[in-house]
LUMBALO-571994 format. One record per residue (C-alpha): residue in three letters; x, y, z. Coordinates in steps of 0.001 Angstrom, whole numbers, plus 500000, padded with zeros to 6 digits. Example, Ala and Ser with C-alpha at 12.3 -4.5 7.8 and 13.67 -1.06 7.14 Angstrom:
2
+-----+--------+--------+--------+
|   r |   east |  north |     up |
+-----+--------+--------+--------+
| ALA | 512300 | 495500 | 507800 |
| SER | 513670 | 498940 | 507140 |
+-----+--------+--------+--------+
***
This chain:
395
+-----+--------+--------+--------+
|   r |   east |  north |     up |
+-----+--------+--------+--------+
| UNK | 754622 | 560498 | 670476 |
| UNK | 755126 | 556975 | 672385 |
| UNK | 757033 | 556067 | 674984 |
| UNK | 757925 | 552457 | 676588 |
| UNK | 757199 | 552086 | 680106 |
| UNK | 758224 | 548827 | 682383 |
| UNK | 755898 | 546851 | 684479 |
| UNK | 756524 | 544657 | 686609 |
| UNK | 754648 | 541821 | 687960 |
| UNK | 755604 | 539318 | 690520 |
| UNK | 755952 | 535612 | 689278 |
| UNK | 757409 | 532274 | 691097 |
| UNK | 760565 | 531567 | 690599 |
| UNK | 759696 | 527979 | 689156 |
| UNK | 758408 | 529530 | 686117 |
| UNK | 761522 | 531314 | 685622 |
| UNK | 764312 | 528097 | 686034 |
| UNK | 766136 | 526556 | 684114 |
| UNK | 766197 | 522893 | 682817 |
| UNK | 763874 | 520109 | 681068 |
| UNK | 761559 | 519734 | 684360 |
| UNK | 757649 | 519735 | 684573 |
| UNK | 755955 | 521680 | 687589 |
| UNK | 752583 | 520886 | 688243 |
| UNK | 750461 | 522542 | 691633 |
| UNK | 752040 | 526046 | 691969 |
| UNK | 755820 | 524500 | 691924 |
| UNK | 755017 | 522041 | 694582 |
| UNK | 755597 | 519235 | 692246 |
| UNK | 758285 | 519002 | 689952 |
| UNK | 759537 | 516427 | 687361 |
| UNK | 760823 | 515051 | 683972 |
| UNK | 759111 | 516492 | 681159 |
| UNK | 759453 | 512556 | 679695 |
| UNK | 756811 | 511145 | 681943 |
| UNK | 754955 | 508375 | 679637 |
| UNK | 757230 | 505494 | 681399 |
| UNK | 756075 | 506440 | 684696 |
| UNK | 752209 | 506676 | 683810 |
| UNK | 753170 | 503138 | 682603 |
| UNK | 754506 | 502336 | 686020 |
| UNK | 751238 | 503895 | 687727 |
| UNK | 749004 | 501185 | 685267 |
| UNK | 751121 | 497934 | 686025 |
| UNK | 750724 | 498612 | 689913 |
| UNK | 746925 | 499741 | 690212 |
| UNK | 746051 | 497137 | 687330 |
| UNK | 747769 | 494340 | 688999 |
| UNK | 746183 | 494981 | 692401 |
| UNK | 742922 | 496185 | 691068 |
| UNK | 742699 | 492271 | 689480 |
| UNK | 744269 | 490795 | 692914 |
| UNK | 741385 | 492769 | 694990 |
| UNK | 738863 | 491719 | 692520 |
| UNK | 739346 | 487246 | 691931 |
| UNK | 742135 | 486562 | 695113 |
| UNK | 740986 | 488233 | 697848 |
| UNK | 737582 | 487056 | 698231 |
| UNK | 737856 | 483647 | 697896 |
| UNK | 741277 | 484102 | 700428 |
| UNK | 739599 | 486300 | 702983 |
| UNK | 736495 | 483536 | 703225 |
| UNK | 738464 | 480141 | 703518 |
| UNK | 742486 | 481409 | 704898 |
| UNK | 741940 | 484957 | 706833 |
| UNK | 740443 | 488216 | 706422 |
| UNK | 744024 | 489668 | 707040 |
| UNK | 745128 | 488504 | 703478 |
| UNK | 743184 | 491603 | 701667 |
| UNK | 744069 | 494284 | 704235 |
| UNK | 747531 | 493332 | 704438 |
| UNK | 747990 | 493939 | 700576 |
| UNK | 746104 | 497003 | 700988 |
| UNK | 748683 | 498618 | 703251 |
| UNK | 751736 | 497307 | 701354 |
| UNK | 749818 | 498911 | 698011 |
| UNK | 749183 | 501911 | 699618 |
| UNK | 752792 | 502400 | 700682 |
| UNK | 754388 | 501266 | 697608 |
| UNK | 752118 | 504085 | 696169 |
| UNK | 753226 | 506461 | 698363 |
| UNK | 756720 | 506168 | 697799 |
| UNK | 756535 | 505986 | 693895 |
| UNK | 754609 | 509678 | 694470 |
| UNK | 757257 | 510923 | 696626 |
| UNK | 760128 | 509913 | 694262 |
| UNK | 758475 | 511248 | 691221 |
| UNK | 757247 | 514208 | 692912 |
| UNK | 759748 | 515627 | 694668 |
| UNK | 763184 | 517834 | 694036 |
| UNK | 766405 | 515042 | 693532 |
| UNK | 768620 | 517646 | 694798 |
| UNK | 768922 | 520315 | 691531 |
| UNK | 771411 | 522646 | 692131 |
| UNK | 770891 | 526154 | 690955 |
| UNK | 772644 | 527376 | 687870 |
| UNK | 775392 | 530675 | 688316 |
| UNK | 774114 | 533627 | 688273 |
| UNK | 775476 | 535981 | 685049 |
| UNK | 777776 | 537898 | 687724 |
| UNK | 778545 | 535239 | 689573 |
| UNK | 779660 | 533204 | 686358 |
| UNK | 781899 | 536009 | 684973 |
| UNK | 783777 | 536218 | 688190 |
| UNK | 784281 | 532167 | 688146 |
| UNK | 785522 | 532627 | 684386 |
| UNK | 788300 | 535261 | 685562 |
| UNK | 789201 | 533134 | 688003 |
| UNK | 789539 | 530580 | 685722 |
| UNK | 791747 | 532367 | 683632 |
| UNK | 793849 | 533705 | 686296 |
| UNK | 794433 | 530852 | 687191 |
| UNK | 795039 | 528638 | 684114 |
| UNK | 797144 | 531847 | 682439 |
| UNK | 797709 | 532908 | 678589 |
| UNK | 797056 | 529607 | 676481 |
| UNK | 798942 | 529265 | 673286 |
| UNK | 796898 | 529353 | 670348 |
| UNK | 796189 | 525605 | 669203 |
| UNK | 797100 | 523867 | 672542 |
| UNK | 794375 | 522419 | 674448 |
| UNK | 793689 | 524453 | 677671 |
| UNK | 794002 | 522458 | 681213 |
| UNK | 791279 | 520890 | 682460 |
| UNK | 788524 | 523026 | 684809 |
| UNK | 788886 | 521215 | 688235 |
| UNK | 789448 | 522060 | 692201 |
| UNK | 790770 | 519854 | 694593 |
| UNK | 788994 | 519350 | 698003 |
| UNK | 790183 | 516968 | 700503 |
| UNK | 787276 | 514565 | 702489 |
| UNK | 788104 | 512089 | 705093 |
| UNK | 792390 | 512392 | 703782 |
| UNK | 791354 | 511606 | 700218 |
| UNK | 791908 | 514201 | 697399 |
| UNK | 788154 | 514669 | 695345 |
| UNK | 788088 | 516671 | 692245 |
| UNK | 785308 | 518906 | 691698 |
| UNK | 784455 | 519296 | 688373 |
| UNK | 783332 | 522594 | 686403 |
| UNK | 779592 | 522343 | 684709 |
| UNK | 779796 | 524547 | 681185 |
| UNK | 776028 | 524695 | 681202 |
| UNK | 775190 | 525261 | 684986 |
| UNK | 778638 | 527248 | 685305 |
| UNK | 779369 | 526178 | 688519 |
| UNK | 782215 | 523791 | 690343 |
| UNK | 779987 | 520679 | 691369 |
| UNK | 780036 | 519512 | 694737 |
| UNK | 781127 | 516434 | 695361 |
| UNK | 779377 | 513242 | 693896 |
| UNK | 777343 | 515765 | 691677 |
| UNK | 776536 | 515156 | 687813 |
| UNK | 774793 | 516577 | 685089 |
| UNK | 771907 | 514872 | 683754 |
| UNK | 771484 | 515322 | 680644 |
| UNK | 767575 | 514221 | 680605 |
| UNK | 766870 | 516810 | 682691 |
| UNK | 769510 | 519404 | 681738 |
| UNK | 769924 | 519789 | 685506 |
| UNK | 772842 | 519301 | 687841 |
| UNK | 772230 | 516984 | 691095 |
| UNK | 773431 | 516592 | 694154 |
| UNK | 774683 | 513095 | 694818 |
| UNK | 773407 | 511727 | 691492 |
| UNK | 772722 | 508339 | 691597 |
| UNK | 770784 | 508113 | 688049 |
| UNK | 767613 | 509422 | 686139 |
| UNK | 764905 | 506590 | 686032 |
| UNK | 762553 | 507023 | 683800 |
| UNK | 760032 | 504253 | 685578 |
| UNK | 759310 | 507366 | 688118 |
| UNK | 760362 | 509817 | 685645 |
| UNK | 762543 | 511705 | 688091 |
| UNK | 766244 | 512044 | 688428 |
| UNK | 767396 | 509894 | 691612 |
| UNK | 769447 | 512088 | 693652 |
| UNK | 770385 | 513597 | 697541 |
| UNK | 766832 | 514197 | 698365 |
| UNK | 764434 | 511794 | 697008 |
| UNK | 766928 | 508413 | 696906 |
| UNK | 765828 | 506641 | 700168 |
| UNK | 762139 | 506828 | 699044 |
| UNK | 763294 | 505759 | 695599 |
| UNK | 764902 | 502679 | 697545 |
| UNK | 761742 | 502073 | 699622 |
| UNK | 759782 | 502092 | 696245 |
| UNK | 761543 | 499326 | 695126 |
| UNK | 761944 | 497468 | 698390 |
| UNK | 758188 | 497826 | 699207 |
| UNK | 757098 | 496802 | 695359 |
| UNK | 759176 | 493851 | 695527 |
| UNK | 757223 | 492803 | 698303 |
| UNK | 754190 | 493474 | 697260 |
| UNK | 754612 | 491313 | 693862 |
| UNK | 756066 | 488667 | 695558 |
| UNK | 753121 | 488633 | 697939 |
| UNK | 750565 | 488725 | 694993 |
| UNK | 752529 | 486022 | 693215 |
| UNK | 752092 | 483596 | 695999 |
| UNK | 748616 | 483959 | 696887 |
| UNK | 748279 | 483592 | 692928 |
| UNK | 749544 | 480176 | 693327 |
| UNK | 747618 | 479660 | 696541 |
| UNK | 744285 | 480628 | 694878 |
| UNK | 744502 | 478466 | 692021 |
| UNK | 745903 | 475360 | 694053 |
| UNK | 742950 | 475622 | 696596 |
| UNK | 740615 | 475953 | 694034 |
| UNK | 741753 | 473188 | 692026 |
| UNK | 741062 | 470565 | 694428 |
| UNK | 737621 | 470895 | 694354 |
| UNK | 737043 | 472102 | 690703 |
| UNK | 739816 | 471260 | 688734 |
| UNK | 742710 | 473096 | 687096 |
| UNK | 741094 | 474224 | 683543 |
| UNK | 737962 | 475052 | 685673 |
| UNK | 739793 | 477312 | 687554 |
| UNK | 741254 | 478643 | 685314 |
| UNK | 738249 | 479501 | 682892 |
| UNK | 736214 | 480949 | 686197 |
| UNK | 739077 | 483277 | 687017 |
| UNK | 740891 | 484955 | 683800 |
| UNK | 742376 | 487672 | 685745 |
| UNK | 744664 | 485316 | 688003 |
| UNK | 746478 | 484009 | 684634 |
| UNK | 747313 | 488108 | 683930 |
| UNK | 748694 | 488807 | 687357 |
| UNK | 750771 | 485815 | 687456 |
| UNK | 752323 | 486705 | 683905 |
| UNK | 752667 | 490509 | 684902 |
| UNK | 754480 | 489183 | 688359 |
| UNK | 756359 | 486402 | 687167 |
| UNK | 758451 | 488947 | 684741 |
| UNK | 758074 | 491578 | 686761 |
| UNK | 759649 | 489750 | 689873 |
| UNK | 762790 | 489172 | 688394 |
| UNK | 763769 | 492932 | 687732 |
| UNK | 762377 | 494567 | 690672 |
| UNK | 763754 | 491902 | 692981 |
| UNK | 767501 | 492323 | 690824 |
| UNK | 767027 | 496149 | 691275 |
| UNK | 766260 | 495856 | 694546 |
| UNK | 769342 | 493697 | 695513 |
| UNK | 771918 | 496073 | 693778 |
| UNK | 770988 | 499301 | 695311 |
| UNK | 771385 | 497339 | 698750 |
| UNK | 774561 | 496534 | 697885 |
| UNK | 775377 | 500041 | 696551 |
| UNK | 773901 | 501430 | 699898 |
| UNK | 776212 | 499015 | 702077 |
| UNK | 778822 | 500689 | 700566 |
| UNK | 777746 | 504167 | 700609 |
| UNK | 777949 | 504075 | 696824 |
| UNK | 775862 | 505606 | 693864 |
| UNK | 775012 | 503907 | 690622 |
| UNK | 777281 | 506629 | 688933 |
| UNK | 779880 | 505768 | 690526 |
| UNK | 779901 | 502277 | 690527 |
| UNK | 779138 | 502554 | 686654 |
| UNK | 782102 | 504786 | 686176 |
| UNK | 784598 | 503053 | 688281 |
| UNK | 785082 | 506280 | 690660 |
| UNK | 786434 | 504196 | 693754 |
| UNK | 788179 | 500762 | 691763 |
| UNK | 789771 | 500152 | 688984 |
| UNK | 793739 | 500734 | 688154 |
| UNK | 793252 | 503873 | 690211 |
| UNK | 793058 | 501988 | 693267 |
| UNK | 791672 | 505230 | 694909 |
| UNK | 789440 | 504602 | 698311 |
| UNK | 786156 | 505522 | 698650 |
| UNK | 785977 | 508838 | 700996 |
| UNK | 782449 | 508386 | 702226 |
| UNK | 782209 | 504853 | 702928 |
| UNK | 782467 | 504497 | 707074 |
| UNK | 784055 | 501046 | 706395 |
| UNK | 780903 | 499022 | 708281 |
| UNK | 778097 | 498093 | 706534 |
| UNK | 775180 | 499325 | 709382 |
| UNK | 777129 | 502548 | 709316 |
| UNK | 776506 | 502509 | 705549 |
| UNK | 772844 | 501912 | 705641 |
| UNK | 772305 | 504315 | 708392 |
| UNK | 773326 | 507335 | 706851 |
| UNK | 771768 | 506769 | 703145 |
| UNK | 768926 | 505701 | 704621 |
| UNK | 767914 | 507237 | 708359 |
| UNK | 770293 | 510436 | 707605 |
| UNK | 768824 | 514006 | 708081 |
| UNK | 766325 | 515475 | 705535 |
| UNK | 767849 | 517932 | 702881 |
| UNK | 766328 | 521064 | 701938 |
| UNK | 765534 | 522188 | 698413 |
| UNK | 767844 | 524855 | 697512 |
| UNK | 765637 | 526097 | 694565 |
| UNK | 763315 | 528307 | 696628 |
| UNK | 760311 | 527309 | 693704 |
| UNK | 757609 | 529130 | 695060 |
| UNK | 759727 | 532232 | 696464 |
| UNK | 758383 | 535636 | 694777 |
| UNK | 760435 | 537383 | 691754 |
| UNK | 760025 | 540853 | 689899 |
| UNK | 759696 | 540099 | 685976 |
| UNK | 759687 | 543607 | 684104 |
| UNK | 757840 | 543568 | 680797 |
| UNK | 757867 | 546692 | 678430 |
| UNK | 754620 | 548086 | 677740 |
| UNK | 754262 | 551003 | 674775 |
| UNK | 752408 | 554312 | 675045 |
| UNK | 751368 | 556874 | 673240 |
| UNK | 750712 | 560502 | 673995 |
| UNK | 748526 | 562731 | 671665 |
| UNK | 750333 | 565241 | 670017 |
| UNK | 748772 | 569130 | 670469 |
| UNK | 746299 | 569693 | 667771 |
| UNK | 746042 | 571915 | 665016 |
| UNK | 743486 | 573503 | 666206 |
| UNK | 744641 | 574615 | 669508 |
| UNK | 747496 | 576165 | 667595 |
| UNK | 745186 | 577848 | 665039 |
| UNK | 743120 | 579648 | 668078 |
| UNK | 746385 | 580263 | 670387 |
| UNK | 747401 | 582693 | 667209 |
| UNK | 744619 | 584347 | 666885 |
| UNK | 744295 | 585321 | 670571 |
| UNK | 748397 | 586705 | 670439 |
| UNK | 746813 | 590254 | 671194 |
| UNK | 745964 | 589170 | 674183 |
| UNK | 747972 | 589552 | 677395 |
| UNK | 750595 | 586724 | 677688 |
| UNK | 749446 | 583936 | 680053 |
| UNK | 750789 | 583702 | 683639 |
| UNK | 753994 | 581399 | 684333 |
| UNK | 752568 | 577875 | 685459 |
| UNK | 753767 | 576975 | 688950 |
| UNK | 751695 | 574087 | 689757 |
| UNK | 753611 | 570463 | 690203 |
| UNK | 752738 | 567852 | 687997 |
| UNK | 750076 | 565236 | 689741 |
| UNK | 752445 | 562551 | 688831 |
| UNK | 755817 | 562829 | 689742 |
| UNK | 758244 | 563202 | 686149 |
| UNK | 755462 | 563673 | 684546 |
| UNK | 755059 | 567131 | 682178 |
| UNK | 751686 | 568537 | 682107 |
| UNK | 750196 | 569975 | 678505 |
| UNK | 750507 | 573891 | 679840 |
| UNK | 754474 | 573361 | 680356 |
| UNK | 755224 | 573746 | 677156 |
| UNK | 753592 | 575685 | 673976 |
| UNK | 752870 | 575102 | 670435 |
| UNK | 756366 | 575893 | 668166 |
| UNK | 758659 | 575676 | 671198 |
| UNK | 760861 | 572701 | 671920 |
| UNK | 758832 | 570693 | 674223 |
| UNK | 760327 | 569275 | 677360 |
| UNK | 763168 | 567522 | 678207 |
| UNK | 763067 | 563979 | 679570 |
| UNK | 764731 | 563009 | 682697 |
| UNK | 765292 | 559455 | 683925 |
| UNK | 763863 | 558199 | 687346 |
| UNK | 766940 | 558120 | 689096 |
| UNK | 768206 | 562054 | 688545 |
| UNK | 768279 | 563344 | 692002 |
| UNK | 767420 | 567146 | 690738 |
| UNK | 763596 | 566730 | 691622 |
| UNK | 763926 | 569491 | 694276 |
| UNK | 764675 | 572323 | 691066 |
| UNK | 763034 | 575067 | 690649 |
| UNK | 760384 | 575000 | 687558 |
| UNK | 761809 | 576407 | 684001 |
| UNK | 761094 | 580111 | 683405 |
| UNK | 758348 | 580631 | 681069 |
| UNK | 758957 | 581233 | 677071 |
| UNK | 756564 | 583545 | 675371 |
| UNK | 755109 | 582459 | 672320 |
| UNK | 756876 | 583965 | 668838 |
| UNK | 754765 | 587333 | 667302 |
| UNK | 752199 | 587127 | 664936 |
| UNK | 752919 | 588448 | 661432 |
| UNK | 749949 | 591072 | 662016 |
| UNK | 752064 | 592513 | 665601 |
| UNK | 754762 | 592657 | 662907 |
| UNK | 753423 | 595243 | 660487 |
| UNK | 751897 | 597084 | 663218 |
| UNK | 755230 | 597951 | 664745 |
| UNK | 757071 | 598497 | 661427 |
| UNK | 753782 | 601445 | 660693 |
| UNK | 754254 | 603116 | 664018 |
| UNK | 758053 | 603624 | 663505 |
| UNK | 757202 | 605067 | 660038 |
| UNK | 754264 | 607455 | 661884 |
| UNK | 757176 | 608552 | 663950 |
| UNK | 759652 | 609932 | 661654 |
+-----+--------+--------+--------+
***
């Protein structure tokens, strides 16, 4: 006979969630499962300033200042920092409905939206909210089943919804979102910097040390500045450009998503809610505003129940074979002894041929009963003709 039994074993809720992400160190770091453009990233920046360390800065630090290295140190070391923190880090997912809470949203829904005829096109899933006397529409997520907050979006990279999504950037493989955008804006400030820094002292290195040995000279004694200055030069223009846009975007308290989709221009006309109409305003609150919390609780503690099959021996033949043959003997005493385990039916509750017990589920409040009476085994066949004999004696 086998039964099922469920275990359960505590897990963290980041192995349980939703979504295309990667968690690495117990769910302390999470990103994009698409992470080869980022390990790219990672190569540029140490390669670049590995080769700047290694032919600039000791010719610099000897015959400019000894300030030259350790300020590129720093700025490497930050820009470092940041990319780690952007990549690392929760954008702002929100968590998906849970299965009640969706099925109460979806009667709402229909409550609200009524019978549809069959072949029209129901209306539109959307709530109005009103922010600083402008009307916002919240839009409903089919996968996530939720309303998203305002400025939230799907991304579809990560199959995750974010809070103020700005865009998913594959050069930190993260999503860019609520919590993680003012690092993502220091990355790029700080790496800007840092390659316009190397690109000059590029130039300065190979004009110092062309006076006194010559241009092909210098060139031919150090290969590596020719790399860096190719790797900056095209590198410049993009991180610089990047760099520039997002300030404007952040003057204006605007996201990427937005200004891609038109959400405050266009034949709309429609104002945008959040922007404080002052540019310092702007900056301050993208960029010194509080510090969000994750709302995913990653490493909080969860029950996972797994089935795990048993099986229970069945009474021998044996046992039966000897029980018969002792049937002369005087009928056992009723069994009042409790089970070691609670539920559980010991062998001497029930005998060979007799329905064996009934099982009860966990949650039956009857465990105060009294035990079941005791059922005496059937006769033998030879307790049979022994009776029939005597009543024959008799008459």
């Amino acid at each position: 006979m086998s039964a099922v039994m469920i275990s359960s074993r505590k897990v963290r809720k980041w192995e349980k969630l939703p979504g295309k992400n990667t968690f690495c160190c117990d769910g302390r770091v999470m990103m994009a499962r698409q992470k080869g453009v980022f390990y790219l990233t990672l190569f540029l920046i140490i390669g670049t300033c590995a080769l700047f360390f290694a032919f600039e800065c000791p010719y610099l630090a000897v015959h400019l200042s000894a300030a030259i290295p350790v300020f590129a140190a720093v700025l490497f070391l930050f820009v470092i920092a940041m990319l780690l923190r952007t990549s690392f880090s929760d954008p702002g997912v929100l968590p998906r409905a849970l299965p009640e809470e969706a099925t109460f949203i979806e009667m709402e829904i229909e409550a609200a939206n009524g019978n549809v005829p069959s072949g029209q096109r129901p209306p539109p899933r959307i709530r109005n909210v009103e922010i600083n006397n402008q009307i916002v529409k919240l839009k409903y997520c089919y996968t996530c089943k939720i309303f998203r907050p305002p400025r939230a979006s799907h991304c579809s990279i990560c199959d995750n919804c974010v809070d103020r999504f700005d865009h998913h950037c594959p050069w930190v493989g993260n999503c860019v979102g609520k919590r993680n955008y003012r690092y993502f804006y220091l990355f790029t400030l700080s790496l800007s910097l840092l390659t316009i820094y190397i690109f000059t002292f590029d130039i300065v290195h190979v004009v110092m040390r062309s006076v006194d040995d010559g241009f092909l000279s210098t060139l031919k004694e150090t290969p590596g500045t020719v790399l860096e200055v190719l790797v900056c030069f095209f590198t410049l223009w993009s991180v610089v450009g990047l760099t520039g846009f997002h300030t404007y975007l952040i003057s204006l308290n605007q996201t990427t998503n937005e200004d891609i989709k038109g959400s405050w221009s266009g034949k709309n006309r429609v104002q945008n809610p959040y922007s404080h109409k002052n540019i310092l305003k702007n900056c301050c609150e993208v960029l010194c505003g509080p510090t969000y919390p994750s709302v995913l609780d990653r490493r909080g503690l969860m029950h996972e129940d797994s089935p795990v099959s048993t099986s229970s021996a069945a009474p021998s033949s044996s046992s039966s074979l000897s029980f018969s043959n002792n049937s002369k003997a005087a009928p056992p005493t009723t069994k009042t002894r409790a089970p070691l385990i609670p539920n559980e039916h010991t062998p001497d509750d029930a005998e060979p041929g007799v329905a064996g017990p009934t099982e009860r589920d966990d949650d039956d409040d009857d465990d105060d009963r009294p035990p079941s009476s005791f059922v005496p085994p059937l006769a033998s066949p030879e307790t049979d003709a022994e009776a029939s004999a005597a009543k024959d004696h008799n008459r």
